[in-house]
N, C-alpha and C positions, 0 to 999 in steps of 0.2 A: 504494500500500500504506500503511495508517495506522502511527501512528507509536505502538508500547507500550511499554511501558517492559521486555519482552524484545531488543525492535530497538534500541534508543537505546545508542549505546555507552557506557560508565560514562563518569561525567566522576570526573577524577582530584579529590581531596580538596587544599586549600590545602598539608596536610601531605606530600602525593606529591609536591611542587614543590620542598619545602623544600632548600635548597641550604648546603654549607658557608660557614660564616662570612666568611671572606677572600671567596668570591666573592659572597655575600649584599651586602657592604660594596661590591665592583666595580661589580655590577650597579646598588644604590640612587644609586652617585657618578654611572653613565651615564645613568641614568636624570633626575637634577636636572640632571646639565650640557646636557643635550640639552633639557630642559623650560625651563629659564633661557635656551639661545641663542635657542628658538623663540620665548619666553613674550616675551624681551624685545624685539622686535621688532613686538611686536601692537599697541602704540600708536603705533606712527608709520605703519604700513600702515592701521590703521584712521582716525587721523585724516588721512592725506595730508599728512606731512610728504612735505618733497623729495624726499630720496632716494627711496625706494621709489616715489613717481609716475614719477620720472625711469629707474626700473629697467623699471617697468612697460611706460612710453608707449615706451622702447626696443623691448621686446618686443612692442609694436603689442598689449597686451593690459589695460590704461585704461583705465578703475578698474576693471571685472570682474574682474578676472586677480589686481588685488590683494586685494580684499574675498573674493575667493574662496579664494585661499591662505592669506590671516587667519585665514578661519574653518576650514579644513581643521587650518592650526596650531595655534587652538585647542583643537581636539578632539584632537590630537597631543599637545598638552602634558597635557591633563586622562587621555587615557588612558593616559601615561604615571607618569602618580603616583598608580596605583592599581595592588596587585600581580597583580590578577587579568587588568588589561587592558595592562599595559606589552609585553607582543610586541605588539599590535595597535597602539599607539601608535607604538613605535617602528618597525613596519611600515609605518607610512603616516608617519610621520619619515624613513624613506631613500626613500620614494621623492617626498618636496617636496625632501630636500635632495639626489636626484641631480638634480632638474628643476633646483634652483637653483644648484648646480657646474656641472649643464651651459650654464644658462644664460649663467654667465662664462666659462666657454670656448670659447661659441661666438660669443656675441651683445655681452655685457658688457665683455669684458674683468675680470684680474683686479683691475685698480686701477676703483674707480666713484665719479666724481667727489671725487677726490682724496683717499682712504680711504685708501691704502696698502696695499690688498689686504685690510683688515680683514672686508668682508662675506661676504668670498669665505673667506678661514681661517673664520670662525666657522660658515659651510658644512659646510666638510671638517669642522670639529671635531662640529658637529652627527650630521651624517653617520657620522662612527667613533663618535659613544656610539649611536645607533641599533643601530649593526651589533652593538656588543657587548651589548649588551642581546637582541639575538637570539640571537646565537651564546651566551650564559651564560644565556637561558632557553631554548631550543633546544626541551627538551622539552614544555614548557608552549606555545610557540608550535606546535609538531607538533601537540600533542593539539587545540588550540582550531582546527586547522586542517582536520586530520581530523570534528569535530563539525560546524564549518559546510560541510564536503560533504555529509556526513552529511545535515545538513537541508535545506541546497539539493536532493539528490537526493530528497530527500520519503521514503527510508528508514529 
C-alpha cells in the first residue's frame, strides 16, 4: 500500500516534545555526560592504544570489534547532541554500554589492566545517562519508534 500523506502518522512538532525546565536541564546534563564518556574514548580505540586492543584481543574480537564499536560510538555521540535524535543515540548508547558492562562481568573483569575499575564505572555511568535520556524523552522516543514501524511496514 503507498504511503500518502493521509497514512503517515503526524510527526509531533519540536514544540510537542518540549519539556519542563529542571528536566530540559536533566536531560541536556545526560545527554553530554554520556556523549563525553563515549566521545572520549574514540581516540584511543581508533588509534590502538593499549588498553582497548588488550580489551578487545581478550574478547577474541581484534581490531574489528574495536573499529566497529568506534564507529557505532560515534554515531552515539553525534546523535546524541542533536535534540531530534538523542532517544536514538542514546538507544544505541545502552545497548554498547550493556555489551561493554557485560563484557567486564563476564570476560574483563572489573579492574582492566590496573584501572581501578575506572573503564568499567565510566560504563555504568554511561549507561545510567543513556537510560535517563530515554526515560525523560520517553515520549519522543515512542513516537520516533512508532514512525519507523510505520515505514518498515510500508504503511
Amino acid at each position: 500500500m503507498p504511503t500518502t500523506p493521509e497514512t503517515v502518522p503526524a510527526q509531533m512538532s519540536d514544540a510537542a516534545y518540549s519539556l519542563p525546565t529542571g528536566l530540559l536541564i536533566a536531560t541536556w546534563a545526560a545527554q553530554i555526560a554520556a556523549a563525553a564518556i563515549m566521545g572520549q574514548t574514540l581516540f584511543f580505540k581508533f588509534t590502538g592504544a593499549p588498553e582497548p586492543v588488550y580489551i578487545f584481543t581478550t574478547l577474541g574480537v581484534e581490531p574489528w570489534g574495536r573499529y566497529g564499536t568506534a564507529v557505532f560510538e560515534l554515531i552515539a555521540v553525534a546523535l546524541l547532541l542533536i535534540p531530534k535524535t538523542a532517544p536514538l543515540g542514546a538507544a544505541l548508547g545502552v545497548g554498547l554500554m550493556v555489551g561493554a558492562v557485560g563484557s567486564h562481568l563476564t570476560k574483563l573483569g572489573i579492574v582492566v589492566k590496573d584501572d581501578g575499575g575506572l573503564l568499567f564505572g565510566l560504563g555504568v555511568a554511561a549507561l545510567a545517562a543513556c537510560v535517563a535520556v530515554l526515560v525523560i524523552r520517553r515520549e519522543q522516543a515512542l513516537s520516533q519508534a512508532a514512525a519507523a514501524v510505520h515505514l518498515i511496514r510500508g504503511r
